[in-house]
C-alpha positions as CSV (number, residue, x, y, z in Angstrom):
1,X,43.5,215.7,34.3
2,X,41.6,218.9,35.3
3,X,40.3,220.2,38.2
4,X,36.8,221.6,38.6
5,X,36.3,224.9,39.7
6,X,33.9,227.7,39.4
7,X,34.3,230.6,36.9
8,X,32.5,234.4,38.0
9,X,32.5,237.0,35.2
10,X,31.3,240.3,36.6
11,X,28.7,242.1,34.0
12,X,29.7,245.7,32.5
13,X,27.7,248.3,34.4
14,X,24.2,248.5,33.2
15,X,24.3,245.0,31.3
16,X,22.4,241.4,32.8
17,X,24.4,239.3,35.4
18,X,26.3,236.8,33.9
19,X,25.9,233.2,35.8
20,X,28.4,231.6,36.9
21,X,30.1,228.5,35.2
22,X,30.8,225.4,36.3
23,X,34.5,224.5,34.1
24,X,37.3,222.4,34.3
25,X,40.8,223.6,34.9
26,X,43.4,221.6,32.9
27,X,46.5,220.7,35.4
28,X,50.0,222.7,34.3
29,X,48.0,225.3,32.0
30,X,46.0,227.9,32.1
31,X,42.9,226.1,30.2
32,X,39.7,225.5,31.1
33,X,37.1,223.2,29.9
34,X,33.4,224.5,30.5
35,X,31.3,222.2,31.4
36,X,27.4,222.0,30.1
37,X,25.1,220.2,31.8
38,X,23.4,219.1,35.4
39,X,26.8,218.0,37.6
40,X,25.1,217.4,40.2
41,X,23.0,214.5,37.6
42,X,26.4,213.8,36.5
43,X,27.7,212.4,39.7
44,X,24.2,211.2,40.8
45,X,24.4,209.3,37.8
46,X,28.6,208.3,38.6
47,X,27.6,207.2,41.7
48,X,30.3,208.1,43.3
49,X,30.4,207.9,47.3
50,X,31.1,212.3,47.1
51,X,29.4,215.0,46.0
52,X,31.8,217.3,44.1
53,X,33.9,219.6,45.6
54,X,35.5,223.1,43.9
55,X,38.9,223.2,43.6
56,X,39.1,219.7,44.7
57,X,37.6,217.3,42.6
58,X,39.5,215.9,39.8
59,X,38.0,214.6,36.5
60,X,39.8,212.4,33.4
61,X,37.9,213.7,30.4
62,X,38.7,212.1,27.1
63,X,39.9,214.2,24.2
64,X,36.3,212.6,22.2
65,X,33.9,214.4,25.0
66,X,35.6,218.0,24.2
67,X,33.8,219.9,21.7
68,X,35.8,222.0,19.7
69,X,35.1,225.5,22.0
70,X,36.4,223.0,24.9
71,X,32.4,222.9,26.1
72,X,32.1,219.1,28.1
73,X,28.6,217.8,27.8
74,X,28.0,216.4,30.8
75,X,24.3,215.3,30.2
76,X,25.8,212.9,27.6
77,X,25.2,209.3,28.2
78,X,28.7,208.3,27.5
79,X,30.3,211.2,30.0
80,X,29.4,208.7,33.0
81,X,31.8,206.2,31.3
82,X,34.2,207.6,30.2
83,X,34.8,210.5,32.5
84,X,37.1,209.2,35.1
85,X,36.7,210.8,38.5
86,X,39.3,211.4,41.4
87,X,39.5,213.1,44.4
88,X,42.1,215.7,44.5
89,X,44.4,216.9,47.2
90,X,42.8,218.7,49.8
91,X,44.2,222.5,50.0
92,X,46.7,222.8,53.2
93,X,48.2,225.5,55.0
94,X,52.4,225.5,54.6
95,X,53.9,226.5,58.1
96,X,57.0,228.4,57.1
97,X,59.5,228.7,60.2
98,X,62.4,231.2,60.8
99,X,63.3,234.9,60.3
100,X,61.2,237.0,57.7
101,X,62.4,240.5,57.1
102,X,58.8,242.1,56.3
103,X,58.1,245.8,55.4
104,X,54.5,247.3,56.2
105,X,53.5,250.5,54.5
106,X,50.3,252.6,55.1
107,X,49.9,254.7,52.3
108,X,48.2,258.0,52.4
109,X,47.7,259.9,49.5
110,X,47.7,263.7,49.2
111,X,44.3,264.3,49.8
112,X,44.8,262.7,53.3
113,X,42.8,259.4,51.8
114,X,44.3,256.3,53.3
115,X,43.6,252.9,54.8
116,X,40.5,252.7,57.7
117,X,42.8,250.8,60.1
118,X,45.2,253.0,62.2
119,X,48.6,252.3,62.3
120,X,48.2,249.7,65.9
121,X,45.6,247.7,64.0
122,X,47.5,247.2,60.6
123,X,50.7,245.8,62.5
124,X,48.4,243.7,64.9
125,X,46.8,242.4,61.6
126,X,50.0,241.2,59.9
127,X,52.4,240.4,63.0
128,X,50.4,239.3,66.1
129,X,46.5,237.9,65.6
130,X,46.1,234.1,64.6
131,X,45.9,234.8,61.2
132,X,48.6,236.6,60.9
133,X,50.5,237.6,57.5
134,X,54.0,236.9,58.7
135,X,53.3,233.0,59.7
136,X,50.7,231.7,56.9
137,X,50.9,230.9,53.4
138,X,48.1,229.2,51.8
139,X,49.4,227.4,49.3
140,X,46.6,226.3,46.1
C-alpha cells in the first residue's frame, strides 16, 4: 500500500526547473514509486466516485506494474485493473491536554541580525493566538 504524494526538487542555481512528480509513497519506508502517466486519465478511467487527493489517497500496486527504477505506468491498460484504490485517513489535528514546560529563544547574533518579530509577538505566536504552538500538533 502506498500513498500518493507529490515530490518538488528545487533546480541548482542557473539550471531549468525541474517539474514536479506525481509518486507513490510506500507505507512503513521511506520509498517511493514514481508514477508515469496522466492520473487524472487514470482515475477517469477507474471510475472511481473521487478525484485523488495528495497525501490521502491510497493505491495497491502489484509488484508486476513496477518497473525496475520503481517508475508505475499509469497509462497502461492493465494499471485500471489491477491497481486497487483506497481512500486513506484524512489528516487530523491531536489535541494534547495538560502542562508543557516550553522554552522560547530569540536569537540574535553578533552583528545584531535576529528574528523580524519583537519579543511580544514571538510569545503571542507560540502561547496565546489560535494557532498556537503550545496546543497543536499536527500529526501526518
Amino acid at each position: 500500500m502506498c500513498t500518493i504524494r507529490q515530490l518538488a526538487f528545487k533546480a541548482p542555481i542557473g539550471e531549468a526547473k525541474i517539474p514536479n512528480t506525481t509518486a507513490c509513497k510506500v507505507s512503513g519506508s521511506s520509498a517511493f514509486y514514481i508514477l508515469d502517466g496522466d492520473i487524472d486519465a487514470f482515475f477517469t478511467r477507474a471510475g472511481t466516485l473521487y478525484k485523488y487527493v495528495l497525501g490521502q489517497t491510497q493505491l495497491s500496486i502489484p509488484t508486476s506494474m513496477i518497473g525496475e527504477d520503481n517508475h508505475v505506468n499509469l497509462d497502461d491498460e492493465q494499471a485500471v485493473e489491477l491497481i486497487e484504490i483506497s481512500e486513506g485517513l484524512t489528516r487530523g489535528v491531536n489535541h494534547r491536554t495538560g502542562t508543557w514546560k516550553v522554552l522560547v529563544l530569540r536569537v540574535v547574533d553578533s552583528a545584531g541580525v535576529g528574528p523580524s518579530r519583537s519579543v511580544t509577538e514571538l510569545g503571542s505566536d507560540v502561547f496565546d493566538d489560535a494557532f498556537n504552538l503550545v496546543s497543536w500538533k499536527c500529526s501526518l
